[in-house]
Every structure is written in C-alpha cells, then in structure tokens.
C-alpha positions in Angstrom: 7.3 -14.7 8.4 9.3 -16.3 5.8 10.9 -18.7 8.0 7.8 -19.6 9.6 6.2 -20.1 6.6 9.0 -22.0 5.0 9.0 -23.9 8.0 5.2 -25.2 7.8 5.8 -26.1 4.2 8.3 -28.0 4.7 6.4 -30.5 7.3 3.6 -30.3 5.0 6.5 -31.0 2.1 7.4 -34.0 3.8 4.1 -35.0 4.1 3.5 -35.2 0.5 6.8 -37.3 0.0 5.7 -40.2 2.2 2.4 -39.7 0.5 3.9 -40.1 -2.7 5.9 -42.7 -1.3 3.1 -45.0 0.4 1.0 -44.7 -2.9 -1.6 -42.5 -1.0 -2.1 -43.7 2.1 -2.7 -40.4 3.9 -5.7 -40.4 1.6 -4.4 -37.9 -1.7 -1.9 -38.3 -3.7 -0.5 -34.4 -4.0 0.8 -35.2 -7.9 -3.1 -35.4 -8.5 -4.4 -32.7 -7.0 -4.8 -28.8 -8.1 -2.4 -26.4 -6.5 -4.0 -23.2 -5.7 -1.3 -19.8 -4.6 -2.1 -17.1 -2.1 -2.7 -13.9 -4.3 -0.1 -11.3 -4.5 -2.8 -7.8 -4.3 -0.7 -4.5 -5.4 -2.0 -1.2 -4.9 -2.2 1.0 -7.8 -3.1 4.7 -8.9 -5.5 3.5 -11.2 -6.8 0.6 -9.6 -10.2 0.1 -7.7 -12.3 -2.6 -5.6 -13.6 -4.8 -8.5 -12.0 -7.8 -7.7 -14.0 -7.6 -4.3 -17.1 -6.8 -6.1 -17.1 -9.5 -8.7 -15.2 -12.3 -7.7 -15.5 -12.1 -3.7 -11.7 -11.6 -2.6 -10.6 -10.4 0.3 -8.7 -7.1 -0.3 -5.9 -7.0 2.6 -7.1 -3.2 3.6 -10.4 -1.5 2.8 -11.0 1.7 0.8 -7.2 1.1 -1.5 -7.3 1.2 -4.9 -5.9 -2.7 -5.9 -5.3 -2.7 -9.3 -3.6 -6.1 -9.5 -3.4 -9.4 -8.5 -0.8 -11.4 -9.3 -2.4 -15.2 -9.3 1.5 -16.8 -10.1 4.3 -15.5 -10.2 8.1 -16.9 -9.4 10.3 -13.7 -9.5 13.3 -12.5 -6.8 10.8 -10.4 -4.6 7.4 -11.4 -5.6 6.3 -15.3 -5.1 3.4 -17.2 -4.9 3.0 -19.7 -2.0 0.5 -22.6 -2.4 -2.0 -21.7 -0.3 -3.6 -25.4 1.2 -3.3 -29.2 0.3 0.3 -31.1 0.5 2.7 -28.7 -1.0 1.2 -25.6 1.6 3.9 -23.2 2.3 5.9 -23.9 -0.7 6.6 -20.8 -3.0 6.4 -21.6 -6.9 10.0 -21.2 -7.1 10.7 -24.4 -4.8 8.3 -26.4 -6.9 9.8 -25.3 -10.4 13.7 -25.3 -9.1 13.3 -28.4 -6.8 10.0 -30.9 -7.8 10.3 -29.5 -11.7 9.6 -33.2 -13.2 7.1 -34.2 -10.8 4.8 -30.9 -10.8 5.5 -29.7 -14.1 6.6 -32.7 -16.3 9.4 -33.6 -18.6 11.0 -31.2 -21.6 11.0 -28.1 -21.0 13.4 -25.6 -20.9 16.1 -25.1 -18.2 15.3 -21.7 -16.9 15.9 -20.8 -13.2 12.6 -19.0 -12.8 8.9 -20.3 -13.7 8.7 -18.5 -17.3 5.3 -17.1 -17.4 3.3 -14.5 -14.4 -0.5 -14.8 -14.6 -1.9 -11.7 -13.8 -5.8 -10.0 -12.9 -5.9 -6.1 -13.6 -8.6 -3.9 -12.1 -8.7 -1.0 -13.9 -10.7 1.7 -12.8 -9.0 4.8 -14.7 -6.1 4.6 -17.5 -3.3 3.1 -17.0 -0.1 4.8 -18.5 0.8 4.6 -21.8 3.4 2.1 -22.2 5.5 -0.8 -24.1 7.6 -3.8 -23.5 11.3 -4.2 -25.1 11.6 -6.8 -27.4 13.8 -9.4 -26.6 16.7 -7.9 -29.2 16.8 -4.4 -26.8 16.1 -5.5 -23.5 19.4 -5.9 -22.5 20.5 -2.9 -24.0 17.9 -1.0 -22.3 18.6 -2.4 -18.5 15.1 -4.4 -19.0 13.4 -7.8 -19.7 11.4 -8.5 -22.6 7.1 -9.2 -22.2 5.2 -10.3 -24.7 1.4 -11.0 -23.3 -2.4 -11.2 -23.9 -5.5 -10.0 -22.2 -8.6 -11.8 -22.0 -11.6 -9.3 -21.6 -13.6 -10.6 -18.3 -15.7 -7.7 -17.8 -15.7 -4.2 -19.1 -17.8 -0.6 -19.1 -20.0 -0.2 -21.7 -17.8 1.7 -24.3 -14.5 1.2 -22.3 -11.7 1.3 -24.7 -8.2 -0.5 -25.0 -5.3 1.4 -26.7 -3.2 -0.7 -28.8 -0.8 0.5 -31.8 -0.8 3.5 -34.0 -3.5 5.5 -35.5 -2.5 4.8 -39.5 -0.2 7.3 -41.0 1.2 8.6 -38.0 5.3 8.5 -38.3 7.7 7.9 -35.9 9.0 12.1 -36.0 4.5 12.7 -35.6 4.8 10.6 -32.0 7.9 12.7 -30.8 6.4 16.0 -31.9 3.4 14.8 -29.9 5.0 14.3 -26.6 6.8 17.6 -27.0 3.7 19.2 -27.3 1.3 17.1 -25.1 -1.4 15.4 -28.0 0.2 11.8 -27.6 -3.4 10.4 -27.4 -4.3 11.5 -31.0 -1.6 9.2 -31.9 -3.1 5.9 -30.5 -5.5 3.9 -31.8 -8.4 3.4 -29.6 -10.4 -0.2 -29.1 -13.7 -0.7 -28.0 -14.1 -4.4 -26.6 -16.5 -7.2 -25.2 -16.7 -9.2 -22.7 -14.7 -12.4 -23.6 -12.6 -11.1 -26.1 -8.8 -11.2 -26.3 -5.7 -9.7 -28.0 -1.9 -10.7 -28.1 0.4 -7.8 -27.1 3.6 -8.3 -28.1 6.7 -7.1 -27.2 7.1 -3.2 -28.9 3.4 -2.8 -29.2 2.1 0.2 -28.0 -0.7 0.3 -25.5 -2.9 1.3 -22.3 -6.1 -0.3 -20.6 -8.6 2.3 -20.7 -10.3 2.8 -17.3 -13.5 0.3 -16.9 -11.8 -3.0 -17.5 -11.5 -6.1 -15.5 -8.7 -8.1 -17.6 -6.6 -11.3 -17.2 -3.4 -11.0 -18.3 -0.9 -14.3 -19.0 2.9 -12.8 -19.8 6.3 -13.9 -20.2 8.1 -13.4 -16.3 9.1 -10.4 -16.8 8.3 -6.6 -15.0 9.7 -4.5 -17.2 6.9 -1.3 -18.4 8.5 1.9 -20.0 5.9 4.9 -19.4 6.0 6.8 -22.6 2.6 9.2 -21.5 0.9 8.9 -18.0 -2.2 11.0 -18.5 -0.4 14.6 -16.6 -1.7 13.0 -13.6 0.4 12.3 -10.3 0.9 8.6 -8.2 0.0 7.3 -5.0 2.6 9.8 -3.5 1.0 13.0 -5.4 4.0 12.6 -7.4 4.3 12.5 -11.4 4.9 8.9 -11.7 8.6 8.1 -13.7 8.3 8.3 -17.4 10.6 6.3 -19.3 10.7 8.3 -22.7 13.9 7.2 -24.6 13.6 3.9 -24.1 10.2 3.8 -24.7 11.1 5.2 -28.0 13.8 2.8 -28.8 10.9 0.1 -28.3 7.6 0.9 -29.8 7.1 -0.6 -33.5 6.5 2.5 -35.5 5.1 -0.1 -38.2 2.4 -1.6 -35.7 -1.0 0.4 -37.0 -4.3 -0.4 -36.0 -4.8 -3.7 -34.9 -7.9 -5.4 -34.1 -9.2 -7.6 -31.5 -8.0 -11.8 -32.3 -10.0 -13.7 -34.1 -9.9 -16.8 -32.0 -8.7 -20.3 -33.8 -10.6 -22.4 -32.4 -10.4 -23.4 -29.0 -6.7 -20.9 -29.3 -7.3 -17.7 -28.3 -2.7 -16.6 -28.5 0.0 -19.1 -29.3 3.7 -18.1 -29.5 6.7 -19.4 -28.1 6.6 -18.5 -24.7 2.7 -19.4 -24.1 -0.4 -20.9 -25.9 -3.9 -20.0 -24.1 -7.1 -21.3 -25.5 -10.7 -21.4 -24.3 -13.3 -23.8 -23.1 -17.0 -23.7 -23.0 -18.1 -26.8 -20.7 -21.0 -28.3 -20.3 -22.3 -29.4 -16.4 -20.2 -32.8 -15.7 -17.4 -32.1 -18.9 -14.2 -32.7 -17.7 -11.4 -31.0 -18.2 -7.6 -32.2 -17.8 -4.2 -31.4 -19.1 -3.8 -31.6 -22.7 -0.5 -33.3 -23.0 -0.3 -36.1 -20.7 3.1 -36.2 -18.4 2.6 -32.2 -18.6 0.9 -30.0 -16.5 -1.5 -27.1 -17.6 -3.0 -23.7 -15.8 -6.2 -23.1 -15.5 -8.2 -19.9 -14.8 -11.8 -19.9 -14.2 -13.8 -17.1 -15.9 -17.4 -18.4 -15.4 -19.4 -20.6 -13.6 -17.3 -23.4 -11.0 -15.2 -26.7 -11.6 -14.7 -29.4 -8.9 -11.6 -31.6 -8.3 -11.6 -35.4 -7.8 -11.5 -34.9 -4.2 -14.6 -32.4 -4.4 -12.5 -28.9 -3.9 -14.3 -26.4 -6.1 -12.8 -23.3 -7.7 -14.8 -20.5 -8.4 -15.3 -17.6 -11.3 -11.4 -15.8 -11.2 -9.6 -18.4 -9.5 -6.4 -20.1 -10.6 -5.5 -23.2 -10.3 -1.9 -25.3 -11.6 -3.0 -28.8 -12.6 0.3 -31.2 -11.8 1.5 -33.4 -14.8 -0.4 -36.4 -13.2 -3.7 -34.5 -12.1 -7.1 -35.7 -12.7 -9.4 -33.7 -14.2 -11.4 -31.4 -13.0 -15.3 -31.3 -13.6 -17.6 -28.3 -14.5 -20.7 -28.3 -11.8 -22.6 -26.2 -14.0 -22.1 -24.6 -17.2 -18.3 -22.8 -17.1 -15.9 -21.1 -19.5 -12.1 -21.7 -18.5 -8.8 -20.5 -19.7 -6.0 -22.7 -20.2 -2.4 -21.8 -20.0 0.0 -24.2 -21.2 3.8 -23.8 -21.9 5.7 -24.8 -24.9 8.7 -27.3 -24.6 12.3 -26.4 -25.5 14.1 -22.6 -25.2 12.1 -20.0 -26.7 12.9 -18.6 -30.6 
C-alpha cells in the first residue's frame, strides 16, 4: 500500500512541478492552495465515537472506542499523507525533508522531522494519569520531551481536567499515595468551558477527565509515563504499563494548582516550540498566514472557511496553509485556531 501510494503521489508530485513551472497552467498553483492529510484514528481504552457524532468522520470500523486522531503528524511509523489536490500521496515527511522552502518557508530550524503533531482527543472516560520529561531528562529516561496545550472544543457539563498538585502536597505525600492507592487526592481537579485552553508543559502533572472533546498541538514527540491508570485494565483486559520511576523523576513537585490561561489577545500558548492564537471571523473575513514567506496551520473549531478555489473546510478540520497561500474566507460566522512555528532551534 505504501508503494502504491508513494507511487500516485509522485505522478500527482510531478504534476505540481510543471504546475509550478508553467505559472499555473493546469489551472492551480499547489504553493497557493490548502493541504489537507488523511487522519491517523487510534483506538483507545478510554476513547468513544464523538468525533463521528460531532464533526461527521468516518471512523474506519463501527462500535471501537477512537480516542484519537492524529490530524499531522511526521514521525518514523505514524505519517500523514495529503489527502487530495497536487501534492496527493505525499506524506508530511516528504514535504518538510524535500519541498521545506517552498511549503513551509525560509528560517527555520534544521530538524529531520516536522517539529510539532496536531492532535483531536475523544475522551469518553479518564485517561491515565501521566507527565512528559522535560527536555533536561528525556534522554536520560529513554524518552522525548512534550510540552503542549489543549483547547477545550466541547465538554460534559462538570467534566474535569487534572493538572498539577493539590497545594501542600510534598513530593514523599505523592509516593505514600501510590503505595497506598489515594493518588487522586493528590491532584488538583479543573472544571472547564467550552473554548478554553491551558499550556501543559513538560513535568506537569495531568489527566483529561472522561467527557472531553480536546485539540491538542504538541512538540513531535510520543513519549507519556503512566504514573496512576485508574486500577482499570486495556483493550487486552490487561493492566496497561505504568511507568512509575520515571514518572517520578519528571513531575514538578513545585507545580500547584494552576488555572485555566487567561488568553492575550488573539494568543491563547506561545513558547518556543509553538504559538497558537484564536480567531473570531466575521462571514467574508479573511484569514491568511501571519508572516508572509511562512506558512501557518489552521484548525477549524466553528462554523466553515472556503479557499480561493472554493474548497471548504468544515468544524474540526485541519488544514496547512503553504508559505505563498491565499487566504482563506469565513462563509459564515467561524472561530479558528492558528498554529504557527517559531524560527531558529528551540531554547
């Protein structure tokens, strides 16, 4: 399937080139159009159906719990492939390793992978109880560092996000706790709206509580250390691994309480491996990258944009604008995400 598919991309590859070439004359030029991926769906314990329900995807088999789909992503076993247009066929990692300057623009760092994996999480029960390594362990610890955010799509009323400590509670507290089973009197409990969003760094405690439909943007990275999974079993009827000593070599023992962000702005997270912000359009505002030569990501939470040439994406989709795309224009009242990378190697 990967030859076939590598196959058809690169016809429809060489299409693009004389496209590009000719100054349009097949009627597009690909370096101004969106670029759309085929989904990646994984199955998961806690997962459900609600990206079916809400945003009309087809799930690949009916009845399995799909707890997340992975809208781009450039890793060694998991790749998007654009799904129509010019560049069909192509995975992410051909455009980023090959077409890097003409897709994604000048300046930024030289890193073999596309840095960031855009994520949507059904959550229909809790998901573990986990961190990241921060980028000073990882190594140490056989892992990768992720720092991410969630943006709060839809959620159940009083559906709660766990992030950090409760206040007071000490490092020697949390391992007395997981000897003797009350871990979840340790964590401090969140209870969110719709279009809210917090920054989860690297060493922060957390969990998505079960009723949450959440977009996640991360650094490229897959690395989760289970510290508490709830005494419940996997999709095998297994106890699912846990990962307690190096979760305990992770978590920040300083990181108590946090709230929900405050957005700034249009900003809803900045740091240095991502900046995400928010936009409330009006029907016929346009929408483009903000840097021009640079291109920008854009998820859809509400409503529906159209392209130049009169493609529409809908409510959940996700869509890479090249460095030289037009902008896109909101048919109706829409809110959008927009992912956009910083320039130079991370601090």
């Amino acid at each position: 399937m990967l030859i076939v598919a590598a196959g058809c991309g690169q016809v429809k590859s060489d299409l693009a080139d004389v496209a590009i070439a000719s100054g349009g004359h097949l009627g597009y030029d690909p370096a101004m159009q969106p670029i759309t991926f085929q989904p990646l769906y994984m199955e998961r314990v806690w997962g459900g159906r609600e990206l079916e329900r809400i945003y009309a995807r087809a799930l690949p088999l009916p009845d399995r719990p799909y707890g997340e789909s992975w809208e781009l992503v450039d890793r060694e076993f998991e790749q998007s492939v654009v799904d129509e247009g010019p560049f069909a066929g192509l995975a992410l990692h051909d455009l980023w390793s090959e077409r890097r300057a003409a897709v994604f623009g000048e300046g930024f760092a030289d890193q073999p992978r596309f840095p960031i994996l855009i994520k949507v999480l059904d959550a229909r029960d809790d998901l573990s109880l986990q961190v990241h390594p921060p980028a000073h362990l990882a190594a140490s610890l056989g892992g990768e560092p992720k720092t991410e955010m969630w943006f709060i799509a839809d959620c159940a009323p009083g559906a709660k996000l766990y992030c950090g400590l409760k206040a007071g509670v000490t490092r020697g507290d949390f391992e007395q706790a997981i000897r003797d089973g009350s871990l979840a009197a340790c964590v401090h409990a969140l209870t969110p709206q719709p279009g809210e969003s917090i920054f989860i760094q690297s060493g922060r405690l957390h969990a998505i509580g079960a009723g949450f439909l959440i977009h996640e943007i991360q650094q490229n990275s897959d690395t989760t250390y289970r510290v508490f999974d709830w005494n419940r079993s996997g999709l095998d009827g297994k106890p699912r691994q846990l990962h307690v000593a190096e979760s305990l070599a992770s978590i920040d023992f300083a990181d108590y309480e946090p709230a929900m962000d405050v957005p700034d702005g249009t900003t809803l997270a900045a740091c240095p491996y991502f900046k995400t912000t928010r936009h409330l359009l009006a029907a016929a505002d346009t929408i483009g990258n903000p840097e021009p030569g640079r291109f920008s990501i854009l998820i859809v939470i509400a409503g529906c944009v159209v392209s130049a040439a009169g493609r529409r994406f809908e409510k959940g989709q996700c869509l890479l604008l090249p460095r030289d795309a037009q902008p896109v224009t909101a048919q109706h009242n829409a809110t959008v995400l927009q992912v956009t990378l910083p320039t130079g190697p991370p601090q």
